[in-house]
Backbone as CSV, one residue per row, in Angstrom:
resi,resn,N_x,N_y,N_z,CA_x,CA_y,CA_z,C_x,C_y,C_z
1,UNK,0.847,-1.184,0.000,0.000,0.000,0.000,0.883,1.234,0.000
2,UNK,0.611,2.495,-0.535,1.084,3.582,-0.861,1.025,4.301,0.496
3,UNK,-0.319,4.102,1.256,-0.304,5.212,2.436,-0.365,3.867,3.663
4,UNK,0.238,4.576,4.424,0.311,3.410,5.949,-1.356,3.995,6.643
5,UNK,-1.498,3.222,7.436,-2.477,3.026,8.017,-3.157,4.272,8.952
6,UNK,-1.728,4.804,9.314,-1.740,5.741,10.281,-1.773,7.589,9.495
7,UNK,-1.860,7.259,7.930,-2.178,8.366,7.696,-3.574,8.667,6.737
8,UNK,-4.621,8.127,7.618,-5.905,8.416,7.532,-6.179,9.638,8.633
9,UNK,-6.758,10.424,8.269,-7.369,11.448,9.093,-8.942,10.868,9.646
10,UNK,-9.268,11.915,10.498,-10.257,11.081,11.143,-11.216,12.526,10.890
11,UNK,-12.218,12.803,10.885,-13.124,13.796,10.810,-12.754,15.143,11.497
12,UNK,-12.634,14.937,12.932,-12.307,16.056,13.458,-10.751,16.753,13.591
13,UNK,-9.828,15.897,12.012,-9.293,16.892,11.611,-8.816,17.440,10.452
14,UNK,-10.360,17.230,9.732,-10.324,17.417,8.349,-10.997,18.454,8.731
15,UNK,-12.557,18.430,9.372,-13.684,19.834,9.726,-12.974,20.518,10.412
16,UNK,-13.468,22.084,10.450,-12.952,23.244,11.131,-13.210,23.158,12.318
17,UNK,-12.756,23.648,12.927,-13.154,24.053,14.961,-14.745,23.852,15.228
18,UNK,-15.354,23.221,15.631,-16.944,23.425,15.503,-17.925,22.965,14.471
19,UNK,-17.001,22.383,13.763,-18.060,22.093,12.628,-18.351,20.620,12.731
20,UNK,-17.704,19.582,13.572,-18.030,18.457,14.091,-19.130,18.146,15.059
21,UNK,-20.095,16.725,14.455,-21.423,16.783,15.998,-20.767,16.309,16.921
22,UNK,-21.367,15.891,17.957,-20.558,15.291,19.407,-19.943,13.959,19.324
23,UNK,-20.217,13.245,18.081,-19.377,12.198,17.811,-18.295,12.443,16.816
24,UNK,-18.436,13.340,16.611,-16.883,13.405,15.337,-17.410,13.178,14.370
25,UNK,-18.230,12.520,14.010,-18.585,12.185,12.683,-19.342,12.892,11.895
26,UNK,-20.096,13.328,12.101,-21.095,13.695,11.073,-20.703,15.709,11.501
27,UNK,-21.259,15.828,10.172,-20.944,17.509,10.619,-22.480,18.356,10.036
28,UNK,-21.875,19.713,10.730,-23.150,20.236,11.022,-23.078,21.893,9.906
29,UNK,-22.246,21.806,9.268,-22.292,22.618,8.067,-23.053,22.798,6.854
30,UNK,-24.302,22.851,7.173,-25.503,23.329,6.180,-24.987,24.001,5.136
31,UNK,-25.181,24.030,3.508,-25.021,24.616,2.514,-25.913,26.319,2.830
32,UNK,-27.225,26.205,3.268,-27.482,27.231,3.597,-26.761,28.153,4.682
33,UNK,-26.514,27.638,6.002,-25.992,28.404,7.044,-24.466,28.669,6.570
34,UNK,-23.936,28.443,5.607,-22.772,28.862,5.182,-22.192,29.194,3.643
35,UNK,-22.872,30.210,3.164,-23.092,30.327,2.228,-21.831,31.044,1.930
36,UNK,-20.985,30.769,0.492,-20.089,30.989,0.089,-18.657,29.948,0.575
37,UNK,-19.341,29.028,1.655,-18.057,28.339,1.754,-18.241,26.797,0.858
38,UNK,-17.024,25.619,1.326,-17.055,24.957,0.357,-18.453,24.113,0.337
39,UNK,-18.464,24.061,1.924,-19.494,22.896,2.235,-20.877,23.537,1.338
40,UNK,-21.513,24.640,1.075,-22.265,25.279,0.111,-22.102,24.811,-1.448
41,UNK,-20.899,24.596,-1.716,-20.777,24.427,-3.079,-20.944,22.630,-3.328
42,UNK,-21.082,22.019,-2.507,-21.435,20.862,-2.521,-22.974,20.187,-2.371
43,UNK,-23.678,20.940,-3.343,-25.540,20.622,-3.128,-25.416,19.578,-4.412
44,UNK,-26.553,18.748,-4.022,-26.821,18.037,-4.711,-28.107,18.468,-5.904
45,UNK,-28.885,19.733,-6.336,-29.592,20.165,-6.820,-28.523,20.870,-8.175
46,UNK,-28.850,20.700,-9.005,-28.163,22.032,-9.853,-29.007,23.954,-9.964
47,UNK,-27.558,24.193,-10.534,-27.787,25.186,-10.424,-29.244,25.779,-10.848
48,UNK,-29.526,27.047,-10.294,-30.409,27.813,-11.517,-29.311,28.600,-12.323
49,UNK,-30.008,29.392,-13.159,-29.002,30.325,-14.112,-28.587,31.348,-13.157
50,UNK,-29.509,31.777,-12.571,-29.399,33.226,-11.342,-28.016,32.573,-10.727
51,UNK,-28.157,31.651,-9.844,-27.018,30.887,-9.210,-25.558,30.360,-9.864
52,UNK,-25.835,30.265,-10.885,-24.846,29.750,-11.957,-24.060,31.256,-12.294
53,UNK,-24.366,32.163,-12.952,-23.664,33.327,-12.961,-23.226,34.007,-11.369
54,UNK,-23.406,33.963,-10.819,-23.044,34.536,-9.193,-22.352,33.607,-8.575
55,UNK,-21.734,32.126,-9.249,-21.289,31.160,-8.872,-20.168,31.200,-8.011
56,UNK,-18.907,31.861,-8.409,-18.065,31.796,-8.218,-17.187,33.569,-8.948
57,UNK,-16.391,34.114,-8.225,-15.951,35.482,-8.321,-15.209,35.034,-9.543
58,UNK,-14.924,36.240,-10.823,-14.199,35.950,-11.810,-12.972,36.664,-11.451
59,UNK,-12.477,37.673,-10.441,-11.824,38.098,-10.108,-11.047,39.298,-10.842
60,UNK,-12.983,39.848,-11.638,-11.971,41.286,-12.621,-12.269,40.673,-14.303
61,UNK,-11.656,39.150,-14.265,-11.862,39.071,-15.811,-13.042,39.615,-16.712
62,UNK,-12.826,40.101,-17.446,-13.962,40.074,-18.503,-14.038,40.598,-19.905
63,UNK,-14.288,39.818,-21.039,-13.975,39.658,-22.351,-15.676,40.416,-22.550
64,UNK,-15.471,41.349,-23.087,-16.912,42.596,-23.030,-17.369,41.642,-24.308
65,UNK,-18.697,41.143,-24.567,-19.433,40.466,-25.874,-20.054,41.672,-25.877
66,UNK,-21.067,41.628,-27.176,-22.274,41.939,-27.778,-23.219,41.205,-27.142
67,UNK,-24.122,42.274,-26.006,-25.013,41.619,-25.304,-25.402,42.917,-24.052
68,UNK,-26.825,42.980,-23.804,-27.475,44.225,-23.184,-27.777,43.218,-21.763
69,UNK,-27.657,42.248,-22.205,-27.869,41.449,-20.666,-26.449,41.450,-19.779
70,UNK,-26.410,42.074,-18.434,-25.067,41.474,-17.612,-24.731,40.265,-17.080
71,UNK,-26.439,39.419,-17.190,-26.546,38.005,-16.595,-25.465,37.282,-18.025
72,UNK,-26.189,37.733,-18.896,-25.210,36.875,-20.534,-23.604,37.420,-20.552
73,UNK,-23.608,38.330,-19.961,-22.292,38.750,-19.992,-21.247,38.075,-18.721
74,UNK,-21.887,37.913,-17.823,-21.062,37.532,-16.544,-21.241,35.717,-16.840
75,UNK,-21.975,34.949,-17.669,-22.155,33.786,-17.597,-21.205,33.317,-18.968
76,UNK,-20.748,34.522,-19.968,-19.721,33.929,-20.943,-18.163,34.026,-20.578
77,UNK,-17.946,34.954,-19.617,-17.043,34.927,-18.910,-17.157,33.917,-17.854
78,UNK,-17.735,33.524,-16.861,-17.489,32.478,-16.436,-17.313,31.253,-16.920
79,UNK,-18.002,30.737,-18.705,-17.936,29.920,-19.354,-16.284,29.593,-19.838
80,UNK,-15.683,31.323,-19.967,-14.564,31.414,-20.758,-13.509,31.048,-19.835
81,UNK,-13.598,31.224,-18.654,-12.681,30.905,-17.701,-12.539,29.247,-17.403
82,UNK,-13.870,28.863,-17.506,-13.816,27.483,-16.882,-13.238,26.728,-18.195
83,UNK,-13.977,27.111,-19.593,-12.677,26.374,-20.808,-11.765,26.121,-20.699
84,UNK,-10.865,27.653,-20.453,-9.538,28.034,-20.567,-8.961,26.858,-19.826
85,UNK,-9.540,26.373,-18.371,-8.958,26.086,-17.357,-9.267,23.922,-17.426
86,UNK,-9.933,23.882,-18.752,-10.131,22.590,-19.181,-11.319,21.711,-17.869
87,UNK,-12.272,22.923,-17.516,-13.702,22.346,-17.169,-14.684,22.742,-18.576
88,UNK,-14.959,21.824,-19.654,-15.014,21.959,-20.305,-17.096,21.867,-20.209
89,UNK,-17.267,20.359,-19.451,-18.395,20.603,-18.985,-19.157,21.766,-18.244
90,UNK,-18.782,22.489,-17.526,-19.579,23.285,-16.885,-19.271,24.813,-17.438
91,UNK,-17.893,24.531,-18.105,-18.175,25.606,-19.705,-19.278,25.635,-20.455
92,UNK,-20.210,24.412,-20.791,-20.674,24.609,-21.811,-22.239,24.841,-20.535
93,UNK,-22.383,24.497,-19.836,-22.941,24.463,-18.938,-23.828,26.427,-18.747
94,UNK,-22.316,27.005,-18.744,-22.365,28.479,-18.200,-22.811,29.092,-19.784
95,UNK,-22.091,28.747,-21.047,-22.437,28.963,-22.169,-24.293,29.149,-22.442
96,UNK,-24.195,27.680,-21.902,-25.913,27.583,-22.222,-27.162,28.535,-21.475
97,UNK,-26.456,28.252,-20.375,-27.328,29.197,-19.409,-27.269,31.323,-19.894
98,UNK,-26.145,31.511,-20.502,-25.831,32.701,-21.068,-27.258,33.127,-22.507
99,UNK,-26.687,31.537,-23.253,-27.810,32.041,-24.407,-29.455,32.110,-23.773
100,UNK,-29.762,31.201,-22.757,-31.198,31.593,-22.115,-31.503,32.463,-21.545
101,UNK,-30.063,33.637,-21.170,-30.196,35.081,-20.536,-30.377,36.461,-22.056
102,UNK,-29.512,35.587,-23.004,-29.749,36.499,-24.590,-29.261,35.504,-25.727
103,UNK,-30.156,35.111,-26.197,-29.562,34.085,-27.489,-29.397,34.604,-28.578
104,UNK,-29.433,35.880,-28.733,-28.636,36.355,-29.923,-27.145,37.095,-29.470
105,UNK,-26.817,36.755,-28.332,-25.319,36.634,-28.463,-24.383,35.785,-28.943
106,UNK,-23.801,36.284,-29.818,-23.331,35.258,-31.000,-21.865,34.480,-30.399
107,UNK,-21.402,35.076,-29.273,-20.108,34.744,-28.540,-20.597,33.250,-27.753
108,UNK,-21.739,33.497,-27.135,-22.283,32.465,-26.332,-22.462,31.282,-27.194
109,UNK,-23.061,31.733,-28.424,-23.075,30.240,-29.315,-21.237,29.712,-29.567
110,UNK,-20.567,30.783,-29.959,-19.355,30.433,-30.159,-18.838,29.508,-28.549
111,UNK,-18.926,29.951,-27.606,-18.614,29.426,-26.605,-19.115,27.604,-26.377
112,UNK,-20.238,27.324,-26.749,-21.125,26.347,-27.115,-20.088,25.319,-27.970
113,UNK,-19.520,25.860,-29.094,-18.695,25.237,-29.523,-17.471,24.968,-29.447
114,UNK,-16.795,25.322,-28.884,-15.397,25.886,-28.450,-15.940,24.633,-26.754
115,UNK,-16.779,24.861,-26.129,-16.619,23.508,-25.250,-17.271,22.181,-25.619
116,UNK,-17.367,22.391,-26.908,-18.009,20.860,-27.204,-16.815,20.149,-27.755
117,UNK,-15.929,21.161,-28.234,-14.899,20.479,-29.663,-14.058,19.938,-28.353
């Protein structure tokens, strides 16, 4: 075996200070009561589009399209980032959700293809 026995972690010290129940095991970090952290980004529902553009900070990037919507605009940049970065699925993902905010943005279709190829 690659890892010895003794380097399994045990719950209470993988979770933060408090975020363990009284047995160690199970934790008490609601996606709602902690919104923006990781345990949040781990729902089992998908996104809406609203949620999908507000997903995650682009940190400034942004490649200005042809488009009067900011929802289509902030969702081809998030599309363009997650390409770049070879999430190719949830590129096309952010793409799609862009053209249902303005489908005559012609970047968003381009984006569509650019994560399919």
């Amino acid at each position: 075996a690659m890892f010895a026995a003794s380097a399994v972690l045990s719950p209470t010290q993988v979770l933060p200070a408090g975020a363990h129940g009284e047995a160690g095991l199970e934790h008490n970090m609601s996606a709602a009561a902690a919104p923006g952290t990781m345990a949040s980004r781990f729902s089992c529902s998908p996104l809406s589009d609203a949620q999908r553009a507000s997903y995650f900070d682009t940190r400034g990037f942004s490649h200005a399209i042809h488009t009067a919507s900011p929802t289509a605009q902030a969702l081809f940049d998030q599309g363009l980032l997650l390409a770049y970065n070879f999430n190719h699925p949830e590129a096309l993902a952010s793409f799609q959700a862009g053209l249902r905010a303005d489908p005559n943005a012609a970047m968003l279709h381009w984006g569509v293809m650019y994560a399919l190829r």
